[in-house]
C-alpha positions in Angstrom: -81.6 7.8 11.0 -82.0 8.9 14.9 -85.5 11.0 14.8 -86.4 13.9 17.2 -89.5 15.8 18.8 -88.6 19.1 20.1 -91.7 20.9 21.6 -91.8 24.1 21.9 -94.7 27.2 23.3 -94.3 30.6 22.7 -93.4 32.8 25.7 -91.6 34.9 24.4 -92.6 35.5 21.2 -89.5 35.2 19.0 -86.9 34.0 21.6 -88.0 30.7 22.3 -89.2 30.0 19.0 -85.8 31.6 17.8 -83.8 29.1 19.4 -86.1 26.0 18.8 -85.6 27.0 15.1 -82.3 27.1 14.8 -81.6 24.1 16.9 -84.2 22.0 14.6 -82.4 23.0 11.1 -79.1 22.7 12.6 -79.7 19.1 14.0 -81.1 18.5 10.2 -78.2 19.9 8.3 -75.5 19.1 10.2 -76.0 16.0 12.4 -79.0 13.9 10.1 -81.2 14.0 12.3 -85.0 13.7 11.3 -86.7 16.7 12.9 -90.7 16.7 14.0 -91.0 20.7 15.7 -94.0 21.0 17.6 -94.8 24.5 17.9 -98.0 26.0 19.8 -98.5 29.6 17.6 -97.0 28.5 14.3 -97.8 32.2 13.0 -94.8 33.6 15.4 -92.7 30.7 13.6 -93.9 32.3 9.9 -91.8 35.6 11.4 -88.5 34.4 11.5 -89.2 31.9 8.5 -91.8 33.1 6.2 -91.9 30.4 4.2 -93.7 28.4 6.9 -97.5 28.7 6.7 -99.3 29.4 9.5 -102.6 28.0 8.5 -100.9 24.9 8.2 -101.4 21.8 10.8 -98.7 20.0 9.0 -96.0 21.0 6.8 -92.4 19.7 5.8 -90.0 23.3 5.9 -86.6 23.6 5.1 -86.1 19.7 6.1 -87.6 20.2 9.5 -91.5 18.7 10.1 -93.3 20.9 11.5 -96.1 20.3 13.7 -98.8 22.4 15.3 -99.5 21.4 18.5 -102.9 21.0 19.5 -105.0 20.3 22.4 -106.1 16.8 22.1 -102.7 16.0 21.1 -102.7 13.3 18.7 -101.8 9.4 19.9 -98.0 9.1 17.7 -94.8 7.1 18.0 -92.6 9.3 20.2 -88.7 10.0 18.8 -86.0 8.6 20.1 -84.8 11.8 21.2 -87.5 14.1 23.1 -86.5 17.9 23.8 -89.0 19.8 25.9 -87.8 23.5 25.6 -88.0 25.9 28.5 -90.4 23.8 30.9 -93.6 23.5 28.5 -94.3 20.2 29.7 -95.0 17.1 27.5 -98.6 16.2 26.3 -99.7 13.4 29.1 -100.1 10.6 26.5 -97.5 11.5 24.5 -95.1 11.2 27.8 -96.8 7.8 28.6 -96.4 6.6 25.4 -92.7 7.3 25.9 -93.0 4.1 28.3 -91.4 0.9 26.2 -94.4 -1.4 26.0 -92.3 -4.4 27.8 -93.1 -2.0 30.9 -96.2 -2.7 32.9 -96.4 -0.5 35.8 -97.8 -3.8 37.6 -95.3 -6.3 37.3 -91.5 -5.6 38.9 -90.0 -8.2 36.9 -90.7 -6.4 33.4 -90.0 -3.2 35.3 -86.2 -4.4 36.7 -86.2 -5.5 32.8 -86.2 -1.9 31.7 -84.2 -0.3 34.8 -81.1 -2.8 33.1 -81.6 -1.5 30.4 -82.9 -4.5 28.3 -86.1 -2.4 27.1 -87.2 -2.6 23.5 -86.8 1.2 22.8 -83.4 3.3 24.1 -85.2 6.6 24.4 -83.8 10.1 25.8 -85.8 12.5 27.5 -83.8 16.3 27.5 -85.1 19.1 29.0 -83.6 22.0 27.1 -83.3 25.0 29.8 -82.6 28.7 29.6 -79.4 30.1 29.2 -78.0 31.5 32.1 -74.0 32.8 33.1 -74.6 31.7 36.8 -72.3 29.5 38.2 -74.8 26.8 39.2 -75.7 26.2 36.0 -72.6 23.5 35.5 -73.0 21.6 38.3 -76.8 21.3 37.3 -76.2 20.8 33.2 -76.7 16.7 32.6 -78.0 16.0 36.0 -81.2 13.2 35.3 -84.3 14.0 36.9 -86.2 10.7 37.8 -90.2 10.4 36.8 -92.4 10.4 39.6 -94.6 7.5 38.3 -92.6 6.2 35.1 -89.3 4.5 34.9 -88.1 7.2 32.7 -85.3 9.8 33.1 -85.5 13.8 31.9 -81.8 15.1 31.9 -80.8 18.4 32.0 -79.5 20.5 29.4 -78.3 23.9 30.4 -76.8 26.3 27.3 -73.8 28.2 28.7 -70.9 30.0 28.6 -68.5 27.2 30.1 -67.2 24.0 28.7 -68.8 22.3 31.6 -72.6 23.4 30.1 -74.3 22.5 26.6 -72.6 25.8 25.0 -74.1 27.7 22.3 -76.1 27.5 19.1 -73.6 28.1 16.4 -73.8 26.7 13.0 -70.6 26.0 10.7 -68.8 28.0 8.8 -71.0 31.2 10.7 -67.9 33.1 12.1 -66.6 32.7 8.7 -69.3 34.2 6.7 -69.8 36.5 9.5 -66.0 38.1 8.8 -66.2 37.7 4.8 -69.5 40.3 4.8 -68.2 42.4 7.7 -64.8 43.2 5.2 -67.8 44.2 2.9 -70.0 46.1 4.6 -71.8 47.6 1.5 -72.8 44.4 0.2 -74.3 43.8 3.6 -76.3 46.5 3.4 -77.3 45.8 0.3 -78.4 42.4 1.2 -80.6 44.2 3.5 -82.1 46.8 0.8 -80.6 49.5 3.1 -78.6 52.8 2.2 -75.5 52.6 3.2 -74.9 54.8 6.7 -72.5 58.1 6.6 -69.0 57.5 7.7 -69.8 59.8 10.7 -72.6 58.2 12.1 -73.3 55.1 14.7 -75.8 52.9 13.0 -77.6 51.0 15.5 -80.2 48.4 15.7 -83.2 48.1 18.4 -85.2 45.2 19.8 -86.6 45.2 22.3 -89.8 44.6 24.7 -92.4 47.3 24.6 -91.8 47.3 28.3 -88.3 49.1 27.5 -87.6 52.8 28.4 -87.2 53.7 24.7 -88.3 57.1 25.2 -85.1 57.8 27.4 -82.5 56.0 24.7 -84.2 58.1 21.9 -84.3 61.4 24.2 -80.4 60.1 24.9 -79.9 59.8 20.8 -81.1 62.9 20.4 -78.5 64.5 22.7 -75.6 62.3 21.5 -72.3 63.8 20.5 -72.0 62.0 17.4 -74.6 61.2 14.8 -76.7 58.3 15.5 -79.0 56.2 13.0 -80.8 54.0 15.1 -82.8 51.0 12.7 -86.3 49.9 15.0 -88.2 46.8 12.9 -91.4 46.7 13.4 -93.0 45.4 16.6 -95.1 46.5 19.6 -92.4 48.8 20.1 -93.6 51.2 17.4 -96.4 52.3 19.5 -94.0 53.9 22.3 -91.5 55.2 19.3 -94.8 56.7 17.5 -95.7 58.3 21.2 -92.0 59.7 21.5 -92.1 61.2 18.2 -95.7 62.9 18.3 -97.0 60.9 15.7 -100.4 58.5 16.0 -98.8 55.9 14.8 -94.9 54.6 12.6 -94.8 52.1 10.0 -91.9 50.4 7.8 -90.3 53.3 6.0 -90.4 56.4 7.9 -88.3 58.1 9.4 -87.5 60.5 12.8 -84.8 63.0 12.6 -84.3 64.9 15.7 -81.3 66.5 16.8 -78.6 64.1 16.2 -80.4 61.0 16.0 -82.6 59.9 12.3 -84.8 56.7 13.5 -85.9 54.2 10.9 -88.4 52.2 11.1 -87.4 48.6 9.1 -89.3 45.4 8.2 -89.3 42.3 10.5 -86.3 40.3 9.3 -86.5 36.4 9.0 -83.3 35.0 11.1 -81.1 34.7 8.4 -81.3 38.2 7.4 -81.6 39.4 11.1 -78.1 38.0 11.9 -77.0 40.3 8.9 -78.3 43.1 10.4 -76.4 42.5 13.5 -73.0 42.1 11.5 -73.7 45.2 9.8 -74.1 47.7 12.8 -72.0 49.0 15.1 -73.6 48.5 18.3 -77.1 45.9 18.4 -79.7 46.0 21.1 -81.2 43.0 22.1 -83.4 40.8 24.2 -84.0 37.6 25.4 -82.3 34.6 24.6 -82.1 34.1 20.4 -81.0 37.4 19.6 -78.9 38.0 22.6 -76.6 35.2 21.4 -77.1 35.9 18.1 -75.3 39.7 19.1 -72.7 37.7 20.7 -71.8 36.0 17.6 -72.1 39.4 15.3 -68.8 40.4 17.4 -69.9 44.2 18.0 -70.8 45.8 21.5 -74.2 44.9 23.0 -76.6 45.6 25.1 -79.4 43.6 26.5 -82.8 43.9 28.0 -83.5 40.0 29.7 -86.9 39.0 30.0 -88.1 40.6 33.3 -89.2 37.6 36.1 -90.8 37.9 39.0 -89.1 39.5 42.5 -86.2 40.7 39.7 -85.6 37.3 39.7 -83.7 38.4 36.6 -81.1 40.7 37.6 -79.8 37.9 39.3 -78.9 36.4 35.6 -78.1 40.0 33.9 -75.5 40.7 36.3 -74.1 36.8 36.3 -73.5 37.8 32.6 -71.7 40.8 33.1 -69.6 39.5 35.6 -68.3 37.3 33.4 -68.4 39.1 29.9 -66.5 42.1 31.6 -63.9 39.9 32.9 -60.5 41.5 30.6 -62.5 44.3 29.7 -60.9 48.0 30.8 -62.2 49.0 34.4 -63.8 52.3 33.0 -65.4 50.9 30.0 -66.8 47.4 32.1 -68.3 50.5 34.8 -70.1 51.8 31.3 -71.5 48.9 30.0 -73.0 47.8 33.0 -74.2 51.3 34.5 -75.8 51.3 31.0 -77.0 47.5 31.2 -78.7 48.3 34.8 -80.6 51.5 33.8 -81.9 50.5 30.3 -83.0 47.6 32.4 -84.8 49.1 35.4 -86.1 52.3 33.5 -83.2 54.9 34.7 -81.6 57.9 33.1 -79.2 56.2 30.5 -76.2 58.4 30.0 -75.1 57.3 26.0 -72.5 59.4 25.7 -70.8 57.9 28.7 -70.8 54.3 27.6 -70.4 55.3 23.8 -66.8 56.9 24.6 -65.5 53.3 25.2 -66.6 52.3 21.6 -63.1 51.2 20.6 -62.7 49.4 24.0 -65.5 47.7 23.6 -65.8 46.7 19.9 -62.2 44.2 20.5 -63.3 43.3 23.4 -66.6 42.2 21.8 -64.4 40.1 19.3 -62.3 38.7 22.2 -65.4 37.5 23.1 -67.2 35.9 20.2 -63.5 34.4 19.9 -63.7 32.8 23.1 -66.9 31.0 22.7 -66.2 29.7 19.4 -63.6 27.4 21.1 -65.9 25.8 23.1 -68.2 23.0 21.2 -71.8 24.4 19.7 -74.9 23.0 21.6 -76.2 21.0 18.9 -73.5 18.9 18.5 -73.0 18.8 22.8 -76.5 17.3 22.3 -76.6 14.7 19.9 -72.8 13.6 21.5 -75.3 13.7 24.8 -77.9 11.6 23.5 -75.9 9.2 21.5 -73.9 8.1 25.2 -76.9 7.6 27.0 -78.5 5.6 23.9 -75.1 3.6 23.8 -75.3 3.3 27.6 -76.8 -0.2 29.0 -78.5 1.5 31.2 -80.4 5.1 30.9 -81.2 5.7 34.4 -77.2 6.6 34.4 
């Protein structure tokens, strides 16, 4: 059985994590692959899978091992497979012991040894990056990346949108479960412990960061022309809701009802349960990276706050995706979604009732969409097809 490390520190609090998660269980469940997950805040882990104990160092969960990683990290075989997610950088001896032990950095014979290929231990180094709709990101996605010191090779993974990048997380059978519980919508809510909405409203859901202009969206709610029940879970972003509403603070359970808009405030839903959330509304706020593809998949009209960077270093990527999500989508209803994309990202007037008129428009395109990324192949199983050619390769440095 091939085994893999996948290390992974929180960031981004649920994103990164998110997808770390899904890509370990996936690479268990489908592909056999024995899964060690380091993880530097296992308690952000325990959100999205509560039967994961923090307190733990240790712990075997839902097939995947999952480790907490700790500062001075422990001398261990390393996998055959090594993912370092998002840049976190490898532990210094766990990278050297990477380094098949015919290598000695002293003698050039053993060294040409390993650069043919004739080491003890095939080994694959990936460096899982970002997802991004820019254009660069193919001609980049595989490319090795030499060690400065080591005779080892980090490739580049890139998740995309293209079937010249690593794709997207998508389990089997998801699109198909996805369409049997949308065609029932109230055992969806039900699964949720949620009352089902009135016909005549727009059920929403909303995460985002607390750096989000929420109190324009609700002010925006408030004056829409059609009856809006937006569902907020729990988060940081209470405090700003609790601020808008003139309360000291919100918990799970209440409610806001002002002019047209009822807010609810809902539990913090474990990933499973969170993508049924996203099936079951009509239009799904998101951020990030996991939940942002996770919208994509729920085949309903989006909208999503990126991770703000440096120098707006992340416009660049917000409007790389639209470019290329609008592309077949009506000109007035692509001028909606991103108008509406751009403000709710830089803290302008957002005009709902504008973008909302294109519902129609926008909910087939959204299934257009998901339908066109389910043709290309899932990321975990671009991965392990990666890994498996390089391992099969006589030499890695290739």
């Amino acid at each position: 059985m091939m085994r893999c490390d996948i290390f992974c520190r929180v960031i981004d609090n649920y994103g990164d994590i998110g997808v770390c998660w899904r890509l370990a269980r996936q690479l268990v469940t489908e592909h056999g692959i024995a899964v060690r997950l380091w993880v530097d805040n296992v308690a952000s882990l325990q959100r999205i899978c509560p039967n994961v104990d923090a307190t733990r160092e240790v712990q075997n969960c839902r097939g995947v091992e999952v480790r907490h990683w700790v500062e001075p990290f422990p001398d261990l075989a390393p996998a055959e497979v090594v993912i370092e997610t998002f840049g976190c950088e490898l532990p210094d001896n766990y990278v050297k012991a990477m380094v098949p032990t015919v290598f000695n950095s002293t003698d050039q014979a053993q060294s040409r040894l390993y650069s043919a290929g004739r080491g003890k231990i095939k080994r694959v180094w990936i460096n899982l990056e970002y997802l991004s709709a820019e254009q660069w990101v193919e001609g980049c996605h595989g490319l090795p990346s030499p060690h400065p010191c080591l005779p080892m090779i980090k490739y580049f993974f890139f998740p995309g949108f293209t079937p010249l990048t690593g794709g997207l997380l998508r389990e089997k059978g998801l699109l198909m479960q996805r369409d049997g519980l949308q065609h029932n919508l109230a055992e969806l809510w039900c699964q949720l412990d949620l009352p089902l909405p009135i016909s005549s409203e727009t059920t929403i859901s909303l995460f985002c960061y607390d750096s989000a202009p929420l109190s324009n969206l609700l002010d925006a709610w408030v004056a829409s022309i059609t009856a809006i029940r937006c569902l907020l879970p729990e988060g940081k972003a209470l405090e700003q809701a609790a601020s808008w509403a003139g309360r000291t603070s919100l918990a799970v359970g209440d409610s806001v009802q002002r002019g047209n808009l009822v807010l609810h405030v809902i539990p913090f839903l474990p990933q499973e349960h969170y993508d049924l959330l996203l099936w079951a509304c009509d239009c799904n706020f998101v951020r990030g990276e996991d939940s942002f593809v996770r919208a994509q998949w729920a085949a309903r009209p989006l909208i999503w706050q990126i991770y703000p960077q440096q120098d707006n270093v992340h416009q660049i990527k917000l409007n790389a995706f639209l470019d290329r999500y609008c592309q077949g989508l009506a000109e007035e209803a692509a001028a909606a979604l991103c108008t509406f994309h751009h403000n709710w990202n830089s803290g302008e007037c957002l005009d709902w009732n504008n973008f909302w008129q294109h519902r129609a428009v926008l909910q087939s395109h959204a299934v257009a969409w998901a339908g066109q990324l389910a043709q290309l192949i899932d990321l975990a199983s671009n991965l392990v097809s990666f890994c498996e050619n390089k391992m099969s390769s006589k030499n890695l440095n290739f």
